[in-house]
C-alpha positions in Angstrom: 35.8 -82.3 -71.6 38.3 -85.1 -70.3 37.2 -88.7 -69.5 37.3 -88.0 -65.8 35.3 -84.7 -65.8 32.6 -86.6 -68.1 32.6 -89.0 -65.4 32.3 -86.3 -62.8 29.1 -85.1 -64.7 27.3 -88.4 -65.7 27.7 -88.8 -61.7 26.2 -85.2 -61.1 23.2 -86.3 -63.3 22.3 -89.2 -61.9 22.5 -88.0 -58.5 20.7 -85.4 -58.9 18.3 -86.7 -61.4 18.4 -83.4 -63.6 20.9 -82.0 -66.1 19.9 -79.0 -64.6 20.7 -79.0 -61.0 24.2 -80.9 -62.3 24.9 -77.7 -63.6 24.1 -76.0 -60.7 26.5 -78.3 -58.8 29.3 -77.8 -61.4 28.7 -74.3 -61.8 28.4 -74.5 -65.6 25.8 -74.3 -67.7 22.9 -76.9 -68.4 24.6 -77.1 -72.2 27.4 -77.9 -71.2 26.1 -80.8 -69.1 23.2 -82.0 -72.2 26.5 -81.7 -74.4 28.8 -83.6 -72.0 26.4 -86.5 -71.5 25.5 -86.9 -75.3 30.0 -87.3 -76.2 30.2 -89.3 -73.6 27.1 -91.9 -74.7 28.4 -91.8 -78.2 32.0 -92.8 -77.2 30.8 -95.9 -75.5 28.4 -96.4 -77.9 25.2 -97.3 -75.5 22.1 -95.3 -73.9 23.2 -94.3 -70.4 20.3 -92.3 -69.7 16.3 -92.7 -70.2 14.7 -89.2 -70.9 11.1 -89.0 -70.3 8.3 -86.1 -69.0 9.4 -87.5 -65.3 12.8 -86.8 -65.1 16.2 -89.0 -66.3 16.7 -92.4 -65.0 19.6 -94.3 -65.7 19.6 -97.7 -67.9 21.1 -100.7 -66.7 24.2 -100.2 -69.0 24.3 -96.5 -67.4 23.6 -97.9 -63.7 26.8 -99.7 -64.2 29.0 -97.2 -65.3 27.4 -94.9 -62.0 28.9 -97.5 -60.0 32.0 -97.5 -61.4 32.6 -93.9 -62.5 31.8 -93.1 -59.0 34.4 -95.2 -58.0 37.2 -93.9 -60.0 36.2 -90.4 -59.0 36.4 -91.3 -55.3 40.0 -92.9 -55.9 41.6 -89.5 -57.9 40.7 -87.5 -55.0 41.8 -90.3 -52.8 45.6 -89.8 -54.8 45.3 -85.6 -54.9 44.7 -86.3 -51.2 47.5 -88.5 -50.8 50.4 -86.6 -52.7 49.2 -83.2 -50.7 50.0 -85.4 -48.0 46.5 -84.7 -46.7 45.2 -88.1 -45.9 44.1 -87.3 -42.5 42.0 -84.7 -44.0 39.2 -86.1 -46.3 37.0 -84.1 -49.0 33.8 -84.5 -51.6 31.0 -85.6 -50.4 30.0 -88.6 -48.3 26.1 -90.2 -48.8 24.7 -92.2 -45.9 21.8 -94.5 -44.9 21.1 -94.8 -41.6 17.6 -96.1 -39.9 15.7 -92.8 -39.0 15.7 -93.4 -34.9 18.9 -94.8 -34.9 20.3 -91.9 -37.3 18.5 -89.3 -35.0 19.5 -90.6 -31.7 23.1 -92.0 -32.4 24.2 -90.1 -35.3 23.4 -86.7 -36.2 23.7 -85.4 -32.4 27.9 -86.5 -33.6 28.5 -85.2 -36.9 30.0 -82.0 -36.1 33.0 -83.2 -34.3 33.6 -85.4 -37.3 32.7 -82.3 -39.7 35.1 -80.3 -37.5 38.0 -82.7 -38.4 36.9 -82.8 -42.0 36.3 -79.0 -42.3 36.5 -79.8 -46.7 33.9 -82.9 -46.3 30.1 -82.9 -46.8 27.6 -84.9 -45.5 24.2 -86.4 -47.2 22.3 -88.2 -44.5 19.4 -90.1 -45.4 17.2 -91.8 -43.0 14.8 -94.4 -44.0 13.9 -97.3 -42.1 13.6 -99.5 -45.7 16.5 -100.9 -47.0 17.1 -99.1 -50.0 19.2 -99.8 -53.5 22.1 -98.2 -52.5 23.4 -97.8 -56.2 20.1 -96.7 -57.4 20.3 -94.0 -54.7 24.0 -92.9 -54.8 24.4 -94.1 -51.1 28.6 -93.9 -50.1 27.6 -95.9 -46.8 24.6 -97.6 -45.2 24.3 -98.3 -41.0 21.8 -101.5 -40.9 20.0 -103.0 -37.7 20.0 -106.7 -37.1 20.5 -109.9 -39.9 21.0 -109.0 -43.3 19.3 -110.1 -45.9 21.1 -109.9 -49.0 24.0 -112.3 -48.3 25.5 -110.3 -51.3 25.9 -107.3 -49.3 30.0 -106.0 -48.9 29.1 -105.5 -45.0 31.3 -105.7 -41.9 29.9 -105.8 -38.1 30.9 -102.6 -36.3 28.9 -103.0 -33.0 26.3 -104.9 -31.0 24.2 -104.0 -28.4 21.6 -105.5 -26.6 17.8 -106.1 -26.4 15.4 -106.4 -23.8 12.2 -106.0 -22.7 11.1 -102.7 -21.1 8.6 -100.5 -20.7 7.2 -97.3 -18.1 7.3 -97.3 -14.8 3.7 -96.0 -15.1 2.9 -99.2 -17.4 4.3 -101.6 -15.2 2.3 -99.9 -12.2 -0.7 -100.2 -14.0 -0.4 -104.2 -15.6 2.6 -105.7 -13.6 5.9 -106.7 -14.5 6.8 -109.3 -16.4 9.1 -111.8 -14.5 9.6 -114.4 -17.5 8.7 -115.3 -21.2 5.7 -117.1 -20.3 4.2 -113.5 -18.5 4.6 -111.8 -21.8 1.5 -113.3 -23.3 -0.7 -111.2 -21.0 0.7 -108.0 -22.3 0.4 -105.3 -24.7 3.4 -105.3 -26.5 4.2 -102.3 -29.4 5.2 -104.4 -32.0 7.8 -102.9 -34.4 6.9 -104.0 -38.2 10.0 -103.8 -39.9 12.3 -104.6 -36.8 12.2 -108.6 -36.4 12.1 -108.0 -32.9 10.1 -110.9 -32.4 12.6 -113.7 -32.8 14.2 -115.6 -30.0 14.6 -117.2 -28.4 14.7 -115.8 -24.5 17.5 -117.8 -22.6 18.6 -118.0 -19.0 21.2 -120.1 -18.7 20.6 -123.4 -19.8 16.7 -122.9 -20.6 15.7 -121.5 -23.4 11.8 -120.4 -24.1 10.1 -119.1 -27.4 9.1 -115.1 -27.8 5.5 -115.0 -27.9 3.8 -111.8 -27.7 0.5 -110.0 -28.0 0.4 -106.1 -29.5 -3.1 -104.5 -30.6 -0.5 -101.5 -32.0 1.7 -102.5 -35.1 3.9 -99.7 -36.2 6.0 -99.8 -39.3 8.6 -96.7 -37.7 10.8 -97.2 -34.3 9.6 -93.7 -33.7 6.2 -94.8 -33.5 7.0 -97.2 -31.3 9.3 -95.0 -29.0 5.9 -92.6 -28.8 3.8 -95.7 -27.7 6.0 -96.7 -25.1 7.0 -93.9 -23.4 3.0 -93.1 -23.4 2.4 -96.0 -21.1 0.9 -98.1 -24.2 2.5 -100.8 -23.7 6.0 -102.4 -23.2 8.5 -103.8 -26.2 11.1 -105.7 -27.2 14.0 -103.5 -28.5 17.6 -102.8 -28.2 19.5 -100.3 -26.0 20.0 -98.4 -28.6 16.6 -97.1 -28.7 16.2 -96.2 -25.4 19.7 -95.6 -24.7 18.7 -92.0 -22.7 15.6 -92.9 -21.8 17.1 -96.3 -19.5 19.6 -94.1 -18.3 17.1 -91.7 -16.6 15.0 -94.0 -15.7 12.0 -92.8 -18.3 12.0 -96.7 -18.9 12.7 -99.9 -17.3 14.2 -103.0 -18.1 12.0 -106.1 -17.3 13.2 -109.9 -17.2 16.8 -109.0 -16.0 17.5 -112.4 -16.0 16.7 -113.3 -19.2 18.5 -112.8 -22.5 17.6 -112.5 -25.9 20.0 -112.7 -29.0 21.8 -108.9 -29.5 21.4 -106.3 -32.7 24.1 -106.2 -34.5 24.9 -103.3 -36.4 26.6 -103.2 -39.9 28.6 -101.2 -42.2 26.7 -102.3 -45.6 28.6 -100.3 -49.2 27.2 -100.6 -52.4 28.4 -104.5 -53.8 31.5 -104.4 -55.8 32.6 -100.9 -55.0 35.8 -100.5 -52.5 34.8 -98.6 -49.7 36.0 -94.6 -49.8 38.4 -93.9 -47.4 35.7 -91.3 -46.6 33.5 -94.4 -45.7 36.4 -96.2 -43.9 36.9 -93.1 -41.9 33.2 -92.5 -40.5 32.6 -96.1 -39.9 35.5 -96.2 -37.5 34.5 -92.6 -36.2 30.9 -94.3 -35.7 32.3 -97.6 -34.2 34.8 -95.7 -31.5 31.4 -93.4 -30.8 29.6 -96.6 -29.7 32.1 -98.5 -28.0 32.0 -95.1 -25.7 28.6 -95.7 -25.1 28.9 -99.0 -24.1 
């Protein structure tokens, strides 16, 4: 086996966390694979793989080569690509993270025009509100919400959108309308967990007043806060983006018109080190003209 199809399988592995489903994926045997893995550590010398009774998981030394085989596999099918003179056609398989509402809502309803230009590409989406190891799960591509916190993160800013307050017209009936920052106290807001939604501050122009807000419902999922809200619950400080169809038909309303609070950005996050695929490159932008549409 060659140094690039021991790469291929070493990535297989860890991927799929078995020598057997590698082999699956390869269409050879699991031999084979257990063979091709045990060359390829004595060649370099180190353990690249932890066998134990709950499956393989790679050692630091074998986390490092991932990254990089990865890398090298993704660039010699970036050159077959390129001297078929099929770059506007891209293959393989493409990983990404996105945040499950976000994902649902924004994303998966748009992937087959994308997979229709692509008919030889593949897609893994994950969602999963967490912000995961995106080495440690094989991720291509993550879409995060608002600040990052890993300043070592390769990211770029792809969109923005804005946040407000809203809320059911059935809610607002029932408890008013908030008409400024200081109103919010004597509401029930949903309050998303894992969002940050919380920080300010609200400005109109040259005031600016703190976020303060009561919730007696704490959800660590936007879809559990999207449930609470549109059952009259209570009202919540979130972005467009997660009521995009429900503003439009008027299932919610915006509150506090005339105050602002600071927009989510969305990034483009890749694993650190790694050049982004032209895969990546390709959906980000696909992704990025989808929500400048929108806006």
């Amino acid at each position: 086996m060659d140094r690039l199809a021991a790469m291929e399988t070493f990535v297989y592995v860890v991927e799929t966390g078995s020598f057997s489903a590698a082999a699956r994926r390869l269409n050879i045997g699991q031999p084979a694979v257990s063979k091709a893995i045990a060359q390829l550590e004595a060649r370099l010398a180190v353990r690249l793989l932890l066998r134990s009774t709950r499956g393989l998981t790679p050692t630091e030394a074998g986390l490092a080569f991932f990254e990089r085989a990865k890398r090298a596999i993704e660039e010699s099918d970036e050159a077959d690509n390129a001297a078929r003179g099929a770059a506007s056609g891209l293959s393989g398989n493409l990983r990404i993270c996105a945040a499950v509402t976000f994902g649902r809502l924004h994303i998966v309803p748009q992937l087959g025009p994308f997979l229709d230009q692509n008919p030889e590409l593949n897609i893994d989406l994950m969602l999963d509100d967490r912000n995961i190891n995106l080495v440690e799960e094989g991720v291509d591509l993550a879409l995060r919400l608002g600040a990052l916190s890993d300043s070592g993160l390769t990211a770029r800013k792809i969109a923005e959108c804005r946040r407000v307050v809203l809320g059911t017209p059935a809610y607002f009936a029932k408890h008013g309308e908030p008409t400024c920052p200081a109103d919010l106290s004597e509401h029930q807001a949903i309050i998303y967990s894992l969002g940050g939604s919380a920080n300010g501050p609200f400005k109109k122009a040259d005031e600016e007043q703190p976020v303060i807000i009561n919730g007696r419902i704490r959800v660590s999922a936007a879809e559990g806060l999207r449930a609470a809200v549109l059952t009259d619950q209570g009202l919540a400080l979130a972005s467009e983006w997660m009521f995009a169809s429900e503003l439009a038909n008027g299932t919610v309303r915006e509150a506090m018109r005339d105050w602002t609070l600071p927009n989510q950005d969305l990034w483009a996050v890749f694993p650190t080190g790694r050049m982004a695929s032209a895969k990546a490159r390709a959906f980000v932008e696909y992704v990025q003209g989808l929500l400048t549409k929108e806006v």
